[in-house]
Structures are given as C-alpha cells and as structure tokens.
Biopython code that builds the backbone (N, CA, C, O; Angstrom):
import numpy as np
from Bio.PDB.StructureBuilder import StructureBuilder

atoms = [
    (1, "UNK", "N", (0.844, -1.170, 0.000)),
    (1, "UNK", "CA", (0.000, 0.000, 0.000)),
    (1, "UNK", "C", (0.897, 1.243, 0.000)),
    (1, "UNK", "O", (1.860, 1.184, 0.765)),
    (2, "UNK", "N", (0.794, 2.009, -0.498)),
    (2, "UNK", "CA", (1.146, 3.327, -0.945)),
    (2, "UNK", "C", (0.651, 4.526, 0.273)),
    (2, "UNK", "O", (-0.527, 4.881, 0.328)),
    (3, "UNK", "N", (1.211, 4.824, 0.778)),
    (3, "UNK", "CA", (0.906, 6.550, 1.544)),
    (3, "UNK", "C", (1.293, 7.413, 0.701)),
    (3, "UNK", "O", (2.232, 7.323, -0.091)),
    (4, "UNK", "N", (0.343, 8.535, 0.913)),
    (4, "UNK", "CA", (0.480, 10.178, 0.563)),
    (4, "UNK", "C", (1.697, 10.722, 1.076)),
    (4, "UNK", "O", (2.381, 11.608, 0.564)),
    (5, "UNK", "N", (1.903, 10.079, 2.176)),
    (5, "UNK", "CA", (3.164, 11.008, 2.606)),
    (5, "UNK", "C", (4.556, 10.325, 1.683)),
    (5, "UNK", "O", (5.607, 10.966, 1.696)),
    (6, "UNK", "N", (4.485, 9.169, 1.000)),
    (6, "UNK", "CA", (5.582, 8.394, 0.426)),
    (6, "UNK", "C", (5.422, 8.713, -0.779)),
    (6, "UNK", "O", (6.158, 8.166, -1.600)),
    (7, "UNK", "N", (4.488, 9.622, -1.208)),
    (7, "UNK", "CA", (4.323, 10.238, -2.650)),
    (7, "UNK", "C", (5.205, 11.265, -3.021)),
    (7, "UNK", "O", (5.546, 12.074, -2.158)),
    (8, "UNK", "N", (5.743, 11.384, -4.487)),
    (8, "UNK", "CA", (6.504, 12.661, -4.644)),
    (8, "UNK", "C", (5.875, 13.642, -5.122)),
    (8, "UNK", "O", (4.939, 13.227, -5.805)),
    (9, "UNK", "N", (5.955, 15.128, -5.085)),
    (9, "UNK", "CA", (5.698, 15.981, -4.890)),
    (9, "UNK", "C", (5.582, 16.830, -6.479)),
    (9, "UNK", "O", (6.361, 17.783, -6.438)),
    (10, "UNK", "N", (5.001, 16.776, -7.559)),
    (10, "UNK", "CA", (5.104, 17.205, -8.730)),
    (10, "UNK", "C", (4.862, 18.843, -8.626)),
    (10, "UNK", "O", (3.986, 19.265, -7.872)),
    (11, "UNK", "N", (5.573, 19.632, -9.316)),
    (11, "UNK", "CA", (4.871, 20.881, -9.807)),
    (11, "UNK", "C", (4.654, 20.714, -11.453)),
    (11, "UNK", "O", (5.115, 19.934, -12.287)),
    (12, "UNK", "N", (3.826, 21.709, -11.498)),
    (12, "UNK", "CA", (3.449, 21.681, -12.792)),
    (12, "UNK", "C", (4.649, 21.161, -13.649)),
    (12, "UNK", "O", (4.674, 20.000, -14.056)),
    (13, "UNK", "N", (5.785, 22.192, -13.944)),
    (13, "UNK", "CA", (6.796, 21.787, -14.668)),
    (13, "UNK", "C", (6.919, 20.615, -14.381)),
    (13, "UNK", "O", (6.384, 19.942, -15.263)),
    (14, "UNK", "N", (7.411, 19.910, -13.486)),
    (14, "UNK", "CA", (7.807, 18.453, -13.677)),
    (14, "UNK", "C", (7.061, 16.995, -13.947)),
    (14, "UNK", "O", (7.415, 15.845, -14.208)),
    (15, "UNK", "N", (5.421, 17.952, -13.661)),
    (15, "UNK", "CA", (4.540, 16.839, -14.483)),
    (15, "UNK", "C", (4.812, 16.601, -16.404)),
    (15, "UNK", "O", (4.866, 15.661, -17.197)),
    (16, "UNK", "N", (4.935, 18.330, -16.432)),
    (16, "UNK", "CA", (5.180, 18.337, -18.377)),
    (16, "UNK", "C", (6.595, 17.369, -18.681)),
    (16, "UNK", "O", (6.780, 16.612, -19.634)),
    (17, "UNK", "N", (7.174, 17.560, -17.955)),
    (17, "UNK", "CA", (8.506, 16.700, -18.393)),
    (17, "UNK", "C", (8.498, 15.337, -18.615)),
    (17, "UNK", "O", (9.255, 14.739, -19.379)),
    (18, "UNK", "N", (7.210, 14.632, -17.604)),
    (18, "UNK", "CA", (7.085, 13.241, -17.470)),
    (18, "UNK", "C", (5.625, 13.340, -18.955)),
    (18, "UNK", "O", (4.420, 13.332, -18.702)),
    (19, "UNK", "N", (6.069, 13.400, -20.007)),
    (19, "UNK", "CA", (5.442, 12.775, -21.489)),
    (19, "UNK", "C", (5.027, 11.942, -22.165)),
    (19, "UNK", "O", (4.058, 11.870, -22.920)),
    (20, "UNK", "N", (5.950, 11.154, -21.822)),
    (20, "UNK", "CA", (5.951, 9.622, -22.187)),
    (20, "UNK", "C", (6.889, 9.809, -23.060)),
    (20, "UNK", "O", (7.311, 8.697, -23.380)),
    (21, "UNK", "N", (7.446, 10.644, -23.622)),
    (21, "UNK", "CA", (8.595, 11.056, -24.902)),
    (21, "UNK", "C", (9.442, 11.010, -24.671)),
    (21, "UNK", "O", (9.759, 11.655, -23.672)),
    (22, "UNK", "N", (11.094, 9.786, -25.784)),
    (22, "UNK", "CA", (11.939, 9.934, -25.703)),
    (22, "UNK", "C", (12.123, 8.835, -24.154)),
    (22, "UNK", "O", (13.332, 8.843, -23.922)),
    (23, "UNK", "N", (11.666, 8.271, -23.472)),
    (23, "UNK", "CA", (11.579, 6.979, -22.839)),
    (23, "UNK", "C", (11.704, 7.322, -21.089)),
    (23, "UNK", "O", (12.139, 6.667, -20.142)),
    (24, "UNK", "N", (10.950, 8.988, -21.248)),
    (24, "UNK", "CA", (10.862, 9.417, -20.165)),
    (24, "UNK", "C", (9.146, 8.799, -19.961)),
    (24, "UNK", "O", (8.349, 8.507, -20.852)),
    (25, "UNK", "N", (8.957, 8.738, -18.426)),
    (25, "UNK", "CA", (7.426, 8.031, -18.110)),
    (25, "UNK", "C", (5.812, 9.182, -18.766)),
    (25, "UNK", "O", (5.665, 10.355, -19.109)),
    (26, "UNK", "N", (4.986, 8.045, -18.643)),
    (26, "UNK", "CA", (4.066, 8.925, -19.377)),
    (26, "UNK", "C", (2.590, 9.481, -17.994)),
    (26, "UNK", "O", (1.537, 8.844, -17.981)),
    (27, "UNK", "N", (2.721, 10.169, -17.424)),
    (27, "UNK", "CA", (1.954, 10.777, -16.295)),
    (27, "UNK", "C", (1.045, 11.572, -16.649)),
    (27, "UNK", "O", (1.094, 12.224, -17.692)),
    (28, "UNK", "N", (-0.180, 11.623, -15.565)),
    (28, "UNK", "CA", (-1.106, 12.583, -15.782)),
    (28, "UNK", "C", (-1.335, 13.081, -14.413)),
    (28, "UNK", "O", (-0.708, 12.603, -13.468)),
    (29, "UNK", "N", (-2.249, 14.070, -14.256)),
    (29, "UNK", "CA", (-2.667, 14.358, -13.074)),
    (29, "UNK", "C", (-4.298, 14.282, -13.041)),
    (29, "UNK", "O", (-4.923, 14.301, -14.101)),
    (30, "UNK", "N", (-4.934, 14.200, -11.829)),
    (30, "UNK", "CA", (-5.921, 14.393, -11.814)),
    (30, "UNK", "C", (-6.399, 14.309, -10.492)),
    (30, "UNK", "O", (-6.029, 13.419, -9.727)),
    (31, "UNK", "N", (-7.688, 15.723, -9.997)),
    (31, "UNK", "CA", (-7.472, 16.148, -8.821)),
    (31, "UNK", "C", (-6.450, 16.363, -7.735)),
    (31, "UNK", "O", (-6.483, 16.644, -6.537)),
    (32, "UNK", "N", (-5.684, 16.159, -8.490)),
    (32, "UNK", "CA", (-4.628, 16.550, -7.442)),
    (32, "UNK", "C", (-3.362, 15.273, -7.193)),
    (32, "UNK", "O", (-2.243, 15.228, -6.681)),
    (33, "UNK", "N", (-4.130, 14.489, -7.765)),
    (33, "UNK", "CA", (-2.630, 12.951, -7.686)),
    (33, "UNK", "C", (-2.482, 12.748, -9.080)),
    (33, "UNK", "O", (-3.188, 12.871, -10.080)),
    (34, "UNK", "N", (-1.256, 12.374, -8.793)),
    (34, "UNK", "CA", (-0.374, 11.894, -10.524)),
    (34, "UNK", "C", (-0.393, 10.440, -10.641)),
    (34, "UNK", "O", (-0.252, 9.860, -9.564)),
    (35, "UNK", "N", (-0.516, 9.779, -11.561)),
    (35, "UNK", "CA", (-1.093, 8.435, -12.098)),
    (35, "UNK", "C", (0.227, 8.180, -13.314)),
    (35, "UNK", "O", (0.675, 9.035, -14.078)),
    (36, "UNK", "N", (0.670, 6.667, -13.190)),
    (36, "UNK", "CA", (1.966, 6.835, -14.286)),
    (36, "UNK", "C", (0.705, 6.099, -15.170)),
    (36, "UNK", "O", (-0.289, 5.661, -14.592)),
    (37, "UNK", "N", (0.834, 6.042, -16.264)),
    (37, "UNK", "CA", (0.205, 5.346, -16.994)),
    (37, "UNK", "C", (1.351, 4.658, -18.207)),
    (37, "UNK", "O", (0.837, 4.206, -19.230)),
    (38, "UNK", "N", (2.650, 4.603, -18.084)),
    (38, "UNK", "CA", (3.627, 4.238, -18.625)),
    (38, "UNK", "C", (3.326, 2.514, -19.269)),
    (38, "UNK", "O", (3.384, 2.128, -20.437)),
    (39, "UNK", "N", (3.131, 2.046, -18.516)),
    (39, "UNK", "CA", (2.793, 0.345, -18.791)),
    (39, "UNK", "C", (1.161, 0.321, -19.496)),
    (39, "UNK", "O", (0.915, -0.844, -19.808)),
    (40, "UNK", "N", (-0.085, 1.311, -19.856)),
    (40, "UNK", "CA", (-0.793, 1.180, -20.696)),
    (40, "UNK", "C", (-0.790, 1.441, -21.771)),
    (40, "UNK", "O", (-0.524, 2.595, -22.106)),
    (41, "UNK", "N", (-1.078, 0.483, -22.688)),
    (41, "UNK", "CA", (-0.966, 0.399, -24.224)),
    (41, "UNK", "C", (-1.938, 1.294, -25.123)),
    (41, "UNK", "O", (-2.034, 1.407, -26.345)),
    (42, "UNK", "N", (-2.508, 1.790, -24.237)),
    (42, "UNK", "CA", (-3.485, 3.217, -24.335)),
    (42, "UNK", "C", (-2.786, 4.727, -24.348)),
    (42, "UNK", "O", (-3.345, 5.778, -24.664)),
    (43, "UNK", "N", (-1.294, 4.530, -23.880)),
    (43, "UNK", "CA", (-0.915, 5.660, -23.821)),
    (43, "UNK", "C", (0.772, 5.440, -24.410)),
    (43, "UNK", "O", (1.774, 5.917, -23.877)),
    (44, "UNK", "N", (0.727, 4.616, -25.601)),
    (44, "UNK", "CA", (2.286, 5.020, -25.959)),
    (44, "UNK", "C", (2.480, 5.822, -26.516)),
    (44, "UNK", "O", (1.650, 6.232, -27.328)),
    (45, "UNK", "N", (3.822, 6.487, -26.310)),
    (45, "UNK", "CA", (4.210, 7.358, -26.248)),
    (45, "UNK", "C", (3.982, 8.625, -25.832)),
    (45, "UNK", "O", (4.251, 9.678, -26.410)),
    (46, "UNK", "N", (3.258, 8.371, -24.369)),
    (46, "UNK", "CA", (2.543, 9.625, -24.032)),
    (46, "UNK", "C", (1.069, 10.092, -24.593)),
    (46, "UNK", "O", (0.284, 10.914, -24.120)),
    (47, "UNK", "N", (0.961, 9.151, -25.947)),
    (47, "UNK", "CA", (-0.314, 9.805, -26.209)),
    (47, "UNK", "C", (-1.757, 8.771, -26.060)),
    (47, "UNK", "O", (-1.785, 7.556, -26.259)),
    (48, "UNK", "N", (-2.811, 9.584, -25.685)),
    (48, "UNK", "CA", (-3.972, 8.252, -26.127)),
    (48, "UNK", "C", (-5.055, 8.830, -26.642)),
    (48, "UNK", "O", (-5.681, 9.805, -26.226)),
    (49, "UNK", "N", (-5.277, 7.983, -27.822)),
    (49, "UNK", "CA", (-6.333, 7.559, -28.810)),
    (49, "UNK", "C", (-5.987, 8.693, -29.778)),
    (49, "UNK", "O", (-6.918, 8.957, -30.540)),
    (50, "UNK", "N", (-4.821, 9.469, -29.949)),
    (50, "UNK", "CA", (-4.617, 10.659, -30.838)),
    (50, "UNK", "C", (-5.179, 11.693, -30.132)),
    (50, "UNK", "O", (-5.347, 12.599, -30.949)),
    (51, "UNK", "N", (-5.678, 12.147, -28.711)),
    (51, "UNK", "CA", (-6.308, 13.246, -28.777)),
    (51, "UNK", "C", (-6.132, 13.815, -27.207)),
    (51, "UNK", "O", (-6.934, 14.511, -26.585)),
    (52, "UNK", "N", (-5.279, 13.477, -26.916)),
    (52, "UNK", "CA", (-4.541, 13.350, -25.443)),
    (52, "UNK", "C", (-3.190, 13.346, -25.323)),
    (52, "UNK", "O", (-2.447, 12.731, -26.088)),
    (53, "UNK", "N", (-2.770, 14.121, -24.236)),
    (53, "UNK", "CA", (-0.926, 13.848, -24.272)),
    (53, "UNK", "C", (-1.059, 13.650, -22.509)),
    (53, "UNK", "O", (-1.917, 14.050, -21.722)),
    (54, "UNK", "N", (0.079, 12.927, -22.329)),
    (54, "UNK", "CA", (0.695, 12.792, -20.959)),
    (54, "UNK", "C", (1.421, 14.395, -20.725)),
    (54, "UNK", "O", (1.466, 15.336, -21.518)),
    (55, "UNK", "N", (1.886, 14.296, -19.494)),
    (55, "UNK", "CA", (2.491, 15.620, -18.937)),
    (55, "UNK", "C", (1.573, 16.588, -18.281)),
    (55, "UNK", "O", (1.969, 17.750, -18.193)),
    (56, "UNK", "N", (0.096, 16.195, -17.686)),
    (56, "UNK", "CA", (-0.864, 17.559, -17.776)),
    (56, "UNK", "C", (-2.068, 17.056, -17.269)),
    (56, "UNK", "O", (-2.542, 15.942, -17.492)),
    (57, "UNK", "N", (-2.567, 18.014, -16.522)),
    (57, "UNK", "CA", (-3.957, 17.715, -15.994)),
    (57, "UNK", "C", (-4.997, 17.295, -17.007)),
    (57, "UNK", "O", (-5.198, 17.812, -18.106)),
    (58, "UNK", "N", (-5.638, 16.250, -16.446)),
    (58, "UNK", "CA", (-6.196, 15.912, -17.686)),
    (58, "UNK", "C", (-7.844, 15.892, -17.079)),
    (58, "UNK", "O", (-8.635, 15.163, -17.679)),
    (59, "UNK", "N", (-8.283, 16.600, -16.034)),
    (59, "UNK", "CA", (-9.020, 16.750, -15.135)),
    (59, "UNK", "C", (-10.221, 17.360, -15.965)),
    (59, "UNK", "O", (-11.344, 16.915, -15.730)),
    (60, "UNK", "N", (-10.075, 18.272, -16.847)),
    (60, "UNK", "CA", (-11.580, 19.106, -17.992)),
    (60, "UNK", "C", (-11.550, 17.861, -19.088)),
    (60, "UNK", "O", (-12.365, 18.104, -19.978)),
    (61, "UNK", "N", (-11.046, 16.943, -19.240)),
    (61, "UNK", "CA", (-10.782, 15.968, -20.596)),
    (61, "UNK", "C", (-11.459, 14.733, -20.338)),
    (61, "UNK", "O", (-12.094, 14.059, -21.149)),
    (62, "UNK", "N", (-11.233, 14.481, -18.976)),
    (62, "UNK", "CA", (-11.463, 13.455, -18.392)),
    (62, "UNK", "C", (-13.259, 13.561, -18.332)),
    (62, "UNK", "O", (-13.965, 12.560, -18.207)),
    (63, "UNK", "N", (-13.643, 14.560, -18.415)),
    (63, "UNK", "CA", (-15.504, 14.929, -17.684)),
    (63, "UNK", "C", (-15.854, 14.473, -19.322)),
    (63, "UNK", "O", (-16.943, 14.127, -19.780)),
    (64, "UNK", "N", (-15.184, 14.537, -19.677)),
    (64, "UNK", "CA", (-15.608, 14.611, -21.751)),
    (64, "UNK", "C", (-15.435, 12.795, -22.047)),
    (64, "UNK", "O", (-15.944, 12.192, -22.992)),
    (65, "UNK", "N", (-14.728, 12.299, -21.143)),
    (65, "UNK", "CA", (-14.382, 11.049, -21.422)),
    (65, "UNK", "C", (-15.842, 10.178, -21.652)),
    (65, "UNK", "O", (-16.921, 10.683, -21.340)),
    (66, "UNK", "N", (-15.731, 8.773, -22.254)),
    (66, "UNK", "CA", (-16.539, 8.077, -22.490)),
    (66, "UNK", "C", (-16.475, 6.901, -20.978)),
    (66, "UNK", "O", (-17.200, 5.912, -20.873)),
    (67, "UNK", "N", (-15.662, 7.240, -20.171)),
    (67, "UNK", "CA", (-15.043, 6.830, -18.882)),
    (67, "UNK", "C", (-14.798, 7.616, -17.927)),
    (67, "UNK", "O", (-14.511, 8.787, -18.174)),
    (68, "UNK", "N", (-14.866, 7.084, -16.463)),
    (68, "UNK", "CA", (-14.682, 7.993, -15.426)),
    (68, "UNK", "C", (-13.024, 7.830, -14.937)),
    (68, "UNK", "O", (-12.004, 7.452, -15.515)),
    (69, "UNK", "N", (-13.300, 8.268, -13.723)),
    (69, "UNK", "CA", (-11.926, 8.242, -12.937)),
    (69, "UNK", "C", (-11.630, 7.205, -12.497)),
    (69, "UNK", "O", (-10.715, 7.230, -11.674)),
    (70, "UNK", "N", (-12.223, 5.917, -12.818)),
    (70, "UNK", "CA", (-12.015, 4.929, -11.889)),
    (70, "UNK", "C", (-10.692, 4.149, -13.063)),
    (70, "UNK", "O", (-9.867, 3.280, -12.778)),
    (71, "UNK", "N", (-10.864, 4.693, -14.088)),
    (71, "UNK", "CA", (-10.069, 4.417, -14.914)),
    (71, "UNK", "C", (-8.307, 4.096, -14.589)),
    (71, "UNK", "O", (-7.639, 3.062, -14.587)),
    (72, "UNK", "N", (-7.976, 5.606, -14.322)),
    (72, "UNK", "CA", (-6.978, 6.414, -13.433)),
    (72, "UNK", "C", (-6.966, 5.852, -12.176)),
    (72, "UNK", "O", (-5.921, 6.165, -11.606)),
    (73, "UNK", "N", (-7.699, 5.137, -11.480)),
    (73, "UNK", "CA", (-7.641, 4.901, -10.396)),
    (73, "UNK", "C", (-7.494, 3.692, -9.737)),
    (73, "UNK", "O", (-7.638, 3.327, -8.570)),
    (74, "UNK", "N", (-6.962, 2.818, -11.452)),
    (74, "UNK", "CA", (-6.281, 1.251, -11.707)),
    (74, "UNK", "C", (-5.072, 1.314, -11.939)),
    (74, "UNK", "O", (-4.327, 0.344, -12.078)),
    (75, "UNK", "N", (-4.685, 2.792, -12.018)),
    (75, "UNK", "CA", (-3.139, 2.824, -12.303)),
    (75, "UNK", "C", (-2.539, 3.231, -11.498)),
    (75, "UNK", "O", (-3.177, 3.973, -10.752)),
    (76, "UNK", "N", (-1.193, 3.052, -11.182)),
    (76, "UNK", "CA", (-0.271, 3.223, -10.006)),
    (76, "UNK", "C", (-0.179, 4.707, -10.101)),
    (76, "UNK", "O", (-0.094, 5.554, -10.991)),
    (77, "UNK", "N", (-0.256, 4.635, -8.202)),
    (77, "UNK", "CA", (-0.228, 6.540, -7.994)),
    (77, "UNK", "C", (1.147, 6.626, -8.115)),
    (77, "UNK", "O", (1.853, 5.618, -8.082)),
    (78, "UNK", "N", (1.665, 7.937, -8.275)),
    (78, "UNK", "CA", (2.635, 8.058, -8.229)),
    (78, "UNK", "C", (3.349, 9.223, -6.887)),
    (78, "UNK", "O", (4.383, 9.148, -6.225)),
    (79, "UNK", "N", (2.394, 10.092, -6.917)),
    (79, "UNK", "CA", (2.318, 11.478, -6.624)),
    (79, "UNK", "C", (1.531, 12.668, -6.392)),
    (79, "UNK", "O", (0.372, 12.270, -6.269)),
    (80, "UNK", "N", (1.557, 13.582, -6.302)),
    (80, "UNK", "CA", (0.605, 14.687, -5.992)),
    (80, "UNK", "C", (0.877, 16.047, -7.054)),
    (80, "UNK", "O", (2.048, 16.221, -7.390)),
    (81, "UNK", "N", (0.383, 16.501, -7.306)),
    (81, "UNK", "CA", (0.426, 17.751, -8.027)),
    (81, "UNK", "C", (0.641, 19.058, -6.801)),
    (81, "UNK", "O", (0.042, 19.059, -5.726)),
    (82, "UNK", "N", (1.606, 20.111, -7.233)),
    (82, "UNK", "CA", (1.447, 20.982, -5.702)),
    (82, "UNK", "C", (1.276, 22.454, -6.621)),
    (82, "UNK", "O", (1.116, 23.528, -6.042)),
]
sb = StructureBuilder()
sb.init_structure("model")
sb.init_model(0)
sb.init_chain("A")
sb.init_seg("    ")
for serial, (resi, resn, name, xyz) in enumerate(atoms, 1):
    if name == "N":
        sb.init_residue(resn, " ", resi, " ")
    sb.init_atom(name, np.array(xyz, "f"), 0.0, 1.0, " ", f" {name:<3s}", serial, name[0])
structure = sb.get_structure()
C-alpha cells in the first residue's frame, strides 16, 4: 500500500517533463494525484487515442471522457500535483 506522505511531490513543470517522450514516463494528473500510466498500451508514447498527451492535468478531458476516474484509479499513484 502506498501513503500520501511516500508520494513525490510534482509541480506543474515536472509533471510536463514526465510525457511519455523519448523513454521518459508517461503521467497525468488528476485532482490533485499523478497516475503513471507508462505500462498502458493506451498511452504510448505519451499519447492516447490521438487526442490526449501525458504531462498535464487531464481533469476538464477526463468529464468529456466516455469513462470515469475509476479508470486512473487502476493505475499506479505516483504522486501529488502541488
């Protein structure tokens, strides 16, 4: 099990860095925790379905989704957004 307090600490910038590009991990945020999504085949190379990128809140994208949060919430936390 994972604690909040054993989570690392993202700011914006260092969520954009994590892309999935170039064989850096592919992350998102949402409400406030970061999710790697690196190991789904939904998101190589950072991107999914063409209309999405890793690196970025994906929190207004996600309400548009054909899916909820529970989605995100099968994938390993990673972190927090600050």
């Amino acid at each position: 099990m994972t604690f909040l307090a054993e989570l690392k600490k993202f700011t914006v910038k260092e969520l954009e860095e994590c892309n999935g590009k170039n064989g850096k991990p592919a992350y998102v945020a949402y409400q406030g925790k970061v999710y790697d999504l690196s190991q789904s085949g939904l998101w190589r190379s950072g991107e999914h379905m063409g209309m999405h990128q890793a690196g970025k809140d994906v929190a207004e994208e996600l309400e548009l989704a054909p899916h909820g949060k529970e989605v995100l919430e099968r994938m390993k936390l990673v972190g927090t957004l600050v």
